[in-house]
N, C-alpha and C positions, 0 to 999 in steps of 0.2 A: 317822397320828400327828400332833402338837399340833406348829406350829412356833413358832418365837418371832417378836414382834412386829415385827421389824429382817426373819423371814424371808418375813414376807408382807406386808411392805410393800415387800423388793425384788421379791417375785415377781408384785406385781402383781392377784394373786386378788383380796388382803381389800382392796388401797388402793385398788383405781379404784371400787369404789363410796361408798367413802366421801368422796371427791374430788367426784366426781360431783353425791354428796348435799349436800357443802358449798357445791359452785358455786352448784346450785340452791338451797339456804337464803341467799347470799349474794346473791343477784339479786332472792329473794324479798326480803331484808331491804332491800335496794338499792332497789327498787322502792315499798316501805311508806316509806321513808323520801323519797323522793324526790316521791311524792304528800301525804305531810304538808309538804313544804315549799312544795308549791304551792298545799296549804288555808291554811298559815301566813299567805304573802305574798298570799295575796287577805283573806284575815282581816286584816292588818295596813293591805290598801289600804282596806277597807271600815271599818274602824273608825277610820282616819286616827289611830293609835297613834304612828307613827312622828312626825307633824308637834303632836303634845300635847307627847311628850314633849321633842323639839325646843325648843317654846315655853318648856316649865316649865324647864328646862335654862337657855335663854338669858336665861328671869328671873332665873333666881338667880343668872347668874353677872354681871350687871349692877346686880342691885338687892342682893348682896351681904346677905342676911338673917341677921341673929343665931343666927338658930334657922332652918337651910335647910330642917329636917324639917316642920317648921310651914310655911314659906313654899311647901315642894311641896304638903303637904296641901290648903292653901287655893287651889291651884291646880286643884286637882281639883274640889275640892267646886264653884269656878268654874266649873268646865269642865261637870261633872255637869248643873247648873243651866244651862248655855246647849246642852249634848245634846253627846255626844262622837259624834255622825252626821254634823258638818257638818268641813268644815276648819278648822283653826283657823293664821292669822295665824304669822309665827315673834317676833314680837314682842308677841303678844298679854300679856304677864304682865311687862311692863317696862312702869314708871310712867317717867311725863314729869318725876317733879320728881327731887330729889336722889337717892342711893342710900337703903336701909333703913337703913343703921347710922345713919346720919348723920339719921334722924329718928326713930328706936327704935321701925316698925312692920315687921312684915314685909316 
């Protein structure tokens, strides 16, 4: 006979394989994820992501641009043209003269 789902999950039958099955799904997902975060951060050490966006950050919040969307763009397009393989500087995108507003360029 058919029991109900409360009856076999106190008895044990239908619930240990499916316990079972989720542990292992969950070790498996545990483990996929835990390998992606260690392609992530070698990705992010090998393309020095971390230390651009660092830089483009600490421009804008120094050079204060009108238009920060344009001022990150052309940080890139920057960066593009000198190779985003190398490290880059955390000051590289901070000009030595006034802020941007106060000369109306980026």
């Amino acid at each position: 006979s058919e029991g109900s789902v409360a009856d076999m999950a106190t008895s044990g039958s239908a619930a240990t394989p499916k316990k079972n099955s989720s542990t292992t799904v969950n070790k498996r997902f545990k483990s996929k994820v835990e390998s992606a975060l260690a392609r992530g951060k070698q990705f992010l050490a090998d393309t020095h992501l971390v230390q651009l966006l660092e830089a483009m950050l600490t421009g804008a919040m120094v050079q204060q641009p009108r238009d920060p969307i344009a001022f990150l763009q052309e940080c890139l397009v920057q960066a593009q043209k000198s190779g985003t393989k190398k490290e880059l500087a955390w000051d590289v995108f901070v000009r030595q003269s006034t802020s941007s507003r106060e000369e109306g360029e980026l």
